[in-house]
N, C-alpha and C positions, 0 to 999 in steps of 0.2 A: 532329456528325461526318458526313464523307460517306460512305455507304456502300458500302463495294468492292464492284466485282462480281467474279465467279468464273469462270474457266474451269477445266474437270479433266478427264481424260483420259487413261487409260493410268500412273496412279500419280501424274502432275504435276499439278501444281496451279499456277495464277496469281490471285493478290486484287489487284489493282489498281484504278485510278478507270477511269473508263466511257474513256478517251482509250488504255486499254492503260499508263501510265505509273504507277512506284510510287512513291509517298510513304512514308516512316514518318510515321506518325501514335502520338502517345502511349496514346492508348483504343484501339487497333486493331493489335496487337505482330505477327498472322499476313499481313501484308502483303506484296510477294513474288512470286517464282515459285521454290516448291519443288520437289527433285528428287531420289528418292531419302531422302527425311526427312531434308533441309537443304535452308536458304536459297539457291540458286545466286543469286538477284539479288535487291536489297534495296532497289536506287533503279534505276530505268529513265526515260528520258524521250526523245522525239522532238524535233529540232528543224529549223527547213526555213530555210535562209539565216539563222541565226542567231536565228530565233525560234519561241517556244512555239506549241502548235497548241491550238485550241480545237474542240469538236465541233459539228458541224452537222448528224450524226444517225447512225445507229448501230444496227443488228442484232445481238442475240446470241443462240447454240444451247450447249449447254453444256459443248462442247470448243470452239467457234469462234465468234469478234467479227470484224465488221467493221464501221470507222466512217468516216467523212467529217469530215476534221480540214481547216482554215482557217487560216490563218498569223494570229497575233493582230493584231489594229488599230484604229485609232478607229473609231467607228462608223459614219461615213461613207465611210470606206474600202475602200475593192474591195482584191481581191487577185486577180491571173490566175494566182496559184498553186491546185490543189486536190490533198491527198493522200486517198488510202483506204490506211488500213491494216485488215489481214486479220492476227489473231493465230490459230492453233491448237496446243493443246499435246496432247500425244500421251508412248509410254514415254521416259524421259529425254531429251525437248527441247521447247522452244519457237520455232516456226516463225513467224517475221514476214514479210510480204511487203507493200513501199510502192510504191504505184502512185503517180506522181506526174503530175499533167495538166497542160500547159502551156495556159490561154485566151489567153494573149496574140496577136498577128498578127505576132510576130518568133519566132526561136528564141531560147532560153535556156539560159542557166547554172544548176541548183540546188544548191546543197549542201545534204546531208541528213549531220546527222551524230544518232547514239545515243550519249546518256549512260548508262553502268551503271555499277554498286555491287555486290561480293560480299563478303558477310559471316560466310556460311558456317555461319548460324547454327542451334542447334538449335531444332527444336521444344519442346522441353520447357524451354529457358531462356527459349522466348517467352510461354509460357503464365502467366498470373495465377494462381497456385495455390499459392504461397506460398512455393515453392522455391527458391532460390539454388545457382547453380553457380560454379565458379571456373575458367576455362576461360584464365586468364594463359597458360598456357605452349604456344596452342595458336600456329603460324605459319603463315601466308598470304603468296605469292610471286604475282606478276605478272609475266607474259612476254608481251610485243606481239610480231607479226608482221606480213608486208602483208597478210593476209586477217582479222584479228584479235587478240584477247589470250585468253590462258589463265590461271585462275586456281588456283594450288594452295594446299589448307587440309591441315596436318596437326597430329594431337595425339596424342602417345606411337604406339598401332599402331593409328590410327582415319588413315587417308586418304582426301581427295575431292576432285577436280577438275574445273571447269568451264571451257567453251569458249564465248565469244562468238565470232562468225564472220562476213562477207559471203560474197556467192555472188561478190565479185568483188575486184579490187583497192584497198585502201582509199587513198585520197589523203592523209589524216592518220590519225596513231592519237596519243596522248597518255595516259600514265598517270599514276598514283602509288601510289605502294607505301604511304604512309601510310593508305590508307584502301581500297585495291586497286579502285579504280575509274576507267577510262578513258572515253573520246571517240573514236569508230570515225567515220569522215568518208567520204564516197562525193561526187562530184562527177559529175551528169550531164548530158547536154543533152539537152533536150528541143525537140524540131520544133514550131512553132506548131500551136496544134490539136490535139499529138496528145500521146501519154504515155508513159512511160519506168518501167518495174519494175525495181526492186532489191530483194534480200533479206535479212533476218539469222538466223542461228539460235543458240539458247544451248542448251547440250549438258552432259551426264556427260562428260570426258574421261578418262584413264587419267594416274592421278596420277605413278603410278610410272615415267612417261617425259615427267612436265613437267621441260623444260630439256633433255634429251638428245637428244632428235631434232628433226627439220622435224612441223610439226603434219602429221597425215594427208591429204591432198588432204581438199577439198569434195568430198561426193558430190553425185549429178545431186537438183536439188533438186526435190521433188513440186509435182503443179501446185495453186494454190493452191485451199483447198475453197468451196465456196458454204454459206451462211449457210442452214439451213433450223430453223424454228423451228418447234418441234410447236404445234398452235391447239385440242387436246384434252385431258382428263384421263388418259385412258391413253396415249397417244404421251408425253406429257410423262414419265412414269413412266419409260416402255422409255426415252428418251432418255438419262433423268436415272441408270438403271443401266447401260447403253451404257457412259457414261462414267465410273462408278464403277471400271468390270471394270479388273482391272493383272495384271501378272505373281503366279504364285504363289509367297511364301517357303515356303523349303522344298523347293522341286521344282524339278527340273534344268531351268535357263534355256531349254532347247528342247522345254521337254514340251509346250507349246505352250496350256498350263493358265492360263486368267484367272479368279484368283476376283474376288468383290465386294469392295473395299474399304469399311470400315462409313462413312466421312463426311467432310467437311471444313468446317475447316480442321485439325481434331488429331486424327483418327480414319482416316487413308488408309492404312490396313494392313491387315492379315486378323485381324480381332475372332473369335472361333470363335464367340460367343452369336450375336454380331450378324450374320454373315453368316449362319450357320444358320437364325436366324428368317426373314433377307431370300429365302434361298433356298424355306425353306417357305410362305412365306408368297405368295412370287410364283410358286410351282410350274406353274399350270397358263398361266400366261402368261412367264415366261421359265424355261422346264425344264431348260436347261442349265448354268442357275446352279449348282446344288445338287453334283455328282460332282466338282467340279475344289473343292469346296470341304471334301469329305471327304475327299480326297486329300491334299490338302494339310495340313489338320489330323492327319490316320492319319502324313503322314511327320513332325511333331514332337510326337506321342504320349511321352509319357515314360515312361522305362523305371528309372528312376533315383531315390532320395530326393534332394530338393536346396532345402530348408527356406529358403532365399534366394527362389527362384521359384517357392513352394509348389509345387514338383512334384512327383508321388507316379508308382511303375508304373503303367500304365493310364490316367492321368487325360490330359485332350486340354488344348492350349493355351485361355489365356484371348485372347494376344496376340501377334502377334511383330515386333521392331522390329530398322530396319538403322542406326538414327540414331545419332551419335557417343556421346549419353551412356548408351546401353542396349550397345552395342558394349565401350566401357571401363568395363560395370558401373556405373557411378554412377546410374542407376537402372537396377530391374531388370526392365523388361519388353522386353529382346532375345526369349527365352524364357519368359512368363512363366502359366505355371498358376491363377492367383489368380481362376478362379472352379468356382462350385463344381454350374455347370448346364452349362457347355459341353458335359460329357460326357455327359450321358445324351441333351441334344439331337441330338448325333450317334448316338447310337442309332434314333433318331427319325428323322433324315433319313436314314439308312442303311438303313429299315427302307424306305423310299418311293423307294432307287435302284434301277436296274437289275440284274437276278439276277447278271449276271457284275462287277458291282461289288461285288455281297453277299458275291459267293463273294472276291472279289479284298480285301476287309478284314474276311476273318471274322475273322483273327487280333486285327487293332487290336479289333473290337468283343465279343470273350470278352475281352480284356485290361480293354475298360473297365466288361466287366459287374463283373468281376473287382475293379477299384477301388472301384465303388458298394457295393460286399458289404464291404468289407475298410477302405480310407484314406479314403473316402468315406461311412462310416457307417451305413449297413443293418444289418450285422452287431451292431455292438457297442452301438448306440441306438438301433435300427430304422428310424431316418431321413435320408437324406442330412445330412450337416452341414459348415459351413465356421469354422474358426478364424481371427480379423482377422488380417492383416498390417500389422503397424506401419509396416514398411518400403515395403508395396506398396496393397492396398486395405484398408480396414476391413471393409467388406461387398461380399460376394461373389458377389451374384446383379445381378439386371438393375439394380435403385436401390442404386450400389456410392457412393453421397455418406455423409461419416461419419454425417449422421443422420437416415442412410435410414428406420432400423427402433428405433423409439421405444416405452414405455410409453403406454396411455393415458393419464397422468401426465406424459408427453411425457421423463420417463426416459429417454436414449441406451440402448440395449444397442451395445456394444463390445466383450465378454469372453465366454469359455470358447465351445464348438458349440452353436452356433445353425442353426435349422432354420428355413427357408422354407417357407410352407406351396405355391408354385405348384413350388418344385422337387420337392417331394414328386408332385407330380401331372406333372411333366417322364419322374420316374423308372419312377412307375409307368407309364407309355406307354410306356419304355423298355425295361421289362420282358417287355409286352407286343407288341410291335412285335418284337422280338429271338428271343422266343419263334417267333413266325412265320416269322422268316426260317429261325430250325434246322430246323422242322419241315420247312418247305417248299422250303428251298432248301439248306441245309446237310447235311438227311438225317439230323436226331440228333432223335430223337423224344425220348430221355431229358429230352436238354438243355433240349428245349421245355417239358415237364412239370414240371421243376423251375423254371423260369424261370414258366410258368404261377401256377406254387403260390406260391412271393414275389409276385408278383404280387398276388393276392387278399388274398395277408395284410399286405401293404402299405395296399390300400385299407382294409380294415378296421381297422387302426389308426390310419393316419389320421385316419378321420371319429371315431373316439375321442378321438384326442389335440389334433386342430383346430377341430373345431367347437365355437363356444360360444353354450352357450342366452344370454349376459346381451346381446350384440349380433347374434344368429341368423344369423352365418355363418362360415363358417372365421376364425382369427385370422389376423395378419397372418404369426405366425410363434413359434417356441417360442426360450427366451433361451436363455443359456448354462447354466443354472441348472433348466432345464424348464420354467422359466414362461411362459402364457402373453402373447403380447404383442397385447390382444385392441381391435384398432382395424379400420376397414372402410376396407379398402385396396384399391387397382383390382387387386394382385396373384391375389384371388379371381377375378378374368376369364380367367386365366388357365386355374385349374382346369378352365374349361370347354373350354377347348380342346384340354386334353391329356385330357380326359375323367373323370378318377377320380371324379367324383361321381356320387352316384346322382340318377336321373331329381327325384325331388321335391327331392332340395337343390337341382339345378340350375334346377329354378324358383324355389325361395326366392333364392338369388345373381341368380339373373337382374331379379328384381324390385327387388333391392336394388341393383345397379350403376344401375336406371335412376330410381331416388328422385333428388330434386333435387340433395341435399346431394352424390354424387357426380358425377351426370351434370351437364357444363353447356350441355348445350346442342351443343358442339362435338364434345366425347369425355369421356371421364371423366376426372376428377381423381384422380391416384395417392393421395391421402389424404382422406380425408370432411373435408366444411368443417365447422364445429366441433370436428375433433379438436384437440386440444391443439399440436402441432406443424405446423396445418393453416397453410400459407402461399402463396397460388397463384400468385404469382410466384420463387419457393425451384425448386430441382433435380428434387427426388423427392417432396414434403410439400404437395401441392396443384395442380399442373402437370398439363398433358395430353399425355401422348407417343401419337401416332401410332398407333407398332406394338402399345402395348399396349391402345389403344381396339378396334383391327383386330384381334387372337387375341382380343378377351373378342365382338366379332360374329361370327367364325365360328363359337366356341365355341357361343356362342348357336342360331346355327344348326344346326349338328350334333346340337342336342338337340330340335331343331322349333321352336325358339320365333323361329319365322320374322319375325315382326313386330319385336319387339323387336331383332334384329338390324337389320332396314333402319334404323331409329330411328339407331342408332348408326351403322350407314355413311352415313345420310345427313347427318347430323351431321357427319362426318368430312370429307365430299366438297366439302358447304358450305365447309368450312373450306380445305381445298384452293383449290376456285376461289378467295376471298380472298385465299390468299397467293399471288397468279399461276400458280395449276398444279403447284405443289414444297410439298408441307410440310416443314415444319421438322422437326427432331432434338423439337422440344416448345414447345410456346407455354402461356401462363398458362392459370392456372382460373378467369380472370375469366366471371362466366355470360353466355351469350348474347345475353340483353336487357339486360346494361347496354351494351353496344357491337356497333355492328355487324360490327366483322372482330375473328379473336383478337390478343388482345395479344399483343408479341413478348415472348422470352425475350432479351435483347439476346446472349447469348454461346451461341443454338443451332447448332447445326451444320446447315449446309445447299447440298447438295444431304446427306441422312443415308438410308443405305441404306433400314435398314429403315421408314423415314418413309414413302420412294419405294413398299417394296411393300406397305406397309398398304393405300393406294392403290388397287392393283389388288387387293388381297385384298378389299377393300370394294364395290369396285365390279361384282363379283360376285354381292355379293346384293342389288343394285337392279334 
């Protein structure tokens, strides 16, 4: 398979091959340039007088490529043609700009025409995940112009519309409605020597005026950007969340609010765990992240039971989706609640914003202490818990794979509340942190004191109900049933970073995350090798993710165990450099000295938020 590469920026996304053009490929379904969560183009291709280009070399930054394409020919073949194309995608569009050179010693004729393909298709019908949609009764309509064609997709009350475009008069356009893909043609001359720019853009158009009116004039098109590639481990970071930032859902189109989008290719939305972590975790090197993202999560707080979207009063989103199939319900994470730590983490991040944001969502966060006590389970079992969703996730913390959270018998648990033991330690910080704010900035000492007192009584049950002498550290988690589910999981790294352990567990956890059978070398593996369900190339069951290597080394640190932390960030940063400066969404748990870079996870997401700010969280304590 060839590897696509990625541009993203401002919510879009392009997978394409290194020339900018798209292929479907059968192993590779996210190919594309999405917009909006839908396919706006599904095939793209350049051609210069009637032929394919090949590359002769090429720059990319990770909203912007530019390459040196060659008109295809024998190999002995000159050509006094040379184009560079410049792609950059940016909020709903993709901006191309071909500079075309004439070497010849006459003037010339070129025609440059664009092949594209819109199919309009969902993410979630592209994903390998088992799912089938029936999307027969959806239509798609094609309308050319002389500056391009527009294409409209509609299905019952889901509408969306895309604009291919030049910045000038097209000399041909050619379509077909059987497969809604055209041929946009530009003819220019070029003066010997010298070279001649044209443009395209593909766009969101307004569905609901394809065919009734003249397309909107061309605006004045920007000038084309320059290629800078970061040559560092933290530049690459900042780059790589640069271009994650999009519009916030939920918040009024002008509030001028970008939160992090958690990843790509099926994660470019607002995750509430995920961006949470990204935000706390990259706090002291991008601090702006964190406020447009409690914001936005505070405006789709639910207020409401709605057993569909496990949504309860108080509790914060797990997700929120604009894509056709979450739009018409057929699945349901347009709104969807299904986890069961978003909430108290925004306690936690809310605790570390600014006093006039504390005061601006005290409401949302008494609402959601208010959940944890009540539909979130403090109250009536003493400990956060989440019931599976058949319909949505099984498991509802950070490893939501059906079989994340196993017996050491390798036993699935999938029924009744079930208790995580790091959201246990999510809450109590939550408690704590919230407590602070009443006191100190709300002015309700009461509040704080009661908030105090859960608190404490929290931690002490707890370390009663989780720890277990037969493998000497927290379990993974309590079943539906209260039993426990006692295997050595990275999720105890956790603990240490929201703090609830006392000083000596958190040296026993800390010595145990860095014994062989977890640590490999790179980062820890989410499940000890020898467990029963241990598999280091699987999801959650032996793998190494980023961000949770990165919370269990700060953790680490926050408690002195200053050494042991480097260990792990240097482990981390290693692995870093390996992958060119981006880590992945997660790479295997293959150990260290059988290979020298990590194996990949072939379906991780990457550029993934919180991958990006492990990154900088780690690189803080080298």
């Amino acid at each position: 398979m060839t590897e696509a590469t990625v541009l993203v920026g401002g919510g879009a996304m392009l997978r394409s091959d290194e020339d900018g053009g798209v292929r479907q490929l059968p192993d590779d379904p996210a190919r594309g340039l999405f917009l909006r969560d839908c396919r706006a183009l599904s095939a793209r291709a350049l051609l210069v007088d009637g032929r394919p280009l090949d590359v002769a070399a090429s720059t990319i930054s990770r909203s912007v490529r530019s390459v040196v394409l060659l008109p295809r020919g024998a190999r002995n073949e000159s050509s006094d043609v040379l184009v560079v194309l410049t792609q950059r995608v940016g909020a709903d569009c993709l901006d191309e700009w071909v500079t075309v050179r004439n070497a010849a010693h006459e003037d010339r004729e070129v025609e440059v025409a664009l092949e594209v393909a819109v199919d309009a298709a969902d993410p979630f019908a592209l994903r390998s995940d088992k799912r089938t949609f029936d999307r027969s009764d959806a239509v798609r309509t094609i309308i050319p112009d002389d500056r391009g064609v527009t294409v409209a997709h509609r299905r019952r009350a889901y509408a969306i519309a895309f604009r291919t475009e030049s910045d000038g008069p097209l000399a041909e356009v050619t379509v077909s409605e059987q497969d809604t893909s055209a041929r946009l043609v530009r003819r220019v001359t070029v003066a010997a020597g010298q070279e001649a720019r044209i443009a395209f853009r593909t766009r969101v158009a307004d569905a609901d005026t394809v065919g009734s009116a003249s397309p909107a004039p061309v605006p004045a098109w920007p000038a084309r950007p320059d290629v800078v590639e970061p040559h560092d481990l933290w530049s690459r970071a900042q780059d790589d969340l640069q271009a994650l930032r999009m519009p916030a859902p939920g918040l009024p189109a002008d509030s001028g609010d970008h939160v992090v989008g958690a990843g790509v290719p099926w994660f470019l939305t607002l995750f509430g765990r995920d961006s949470l972590l990204t935000a706390l975790l990259a706090a002291d090197d991008a601090p702006d992240l964190l406020v447009p993202v409690l914001r936005a999560l505070a405006a789709e707080q639910a207020t409401s039971f709605d057993a569909a979207r496990v949504a309860e009063p108080g509790k914060l989103p797990h997700e929120l989706r604009i894509d056709e199939l979450a739009v018409l319900d057929e699945v349901p994470y347009r709104h969807y609640h299904g986890s069961v730590d978003v909430t108290p983490l925004f306690l936690i991040g809310l605790g570390q914003a600014p006093d006039d944001v504390a005061r601006e969502l005290e409401p949302a966060a008494r609402a959601a202490v208010e959940w944890m006590r009540s539909a979130g389970g403090l109250g009536e079992h003493g400990f956060l818990r989440y019931t599976p969703d058949p319909a949505g996730l099984i498991h509802q913390g950070w490893k939501d794979s059906e079989d994340a959270v196993a017996h050491a018998d390798g036993r699935v648990v999938d029924s009744g509340a079930i208790a995580l033991c790091e959201v246990q330690g999510y809450a109590w910080r939550a408690l704590v942190d919230t407590a602070a704010l009443a006191r100190e900035v709300w002015g309700d000492p009461d509040y704080a004191a009661t908030l105090e007192g859960e608190a404490a009584a929290l931690r002490t049950r707890f370390r009663d109900a989780f720890w277990s002498d037969r493998i000497d550290v927290p379990v993974l988690a309590l079943d539906g049933d209260g039993a426990r589910v006692e295997v050595v999981s990275s999720n105890i790294g956790h603990l240490l970073w929201s703090g609830i352990l006392w000083p000596h567990d958190a040296r026993v956890v800390t010595d145990r995350l860095l014994a062989d059978d977890v640590f490999s070398g790179w980062g820890l593996r989410t499940l000890a090798a020898g467990s029963a369900r241990y598999a280091p190339l699987s999801y959650h069951n032996g793998s190494v993710w980023p961000h949770d290597t990165a919370l269990a080394a700060v953790g680490m640190a926050s408690y002195g165990h200053d050494a042991a932390a480097r260990v792990l960030a240097e482990g981390l940063l290693a692995a870093a450099e390996a992958c060119g400066g981006t880590l992945p969404e997660l790479f295997g748990g293959i150990e260290r000295s059988a290979f020298p870079v990590p194996v990949a996870y072939r379906q991780a997401a990457r550029p993934q938020a919180w991958a990006v700010a492990a990154v900088l969280a780690v690189l803080r304590l080298v």
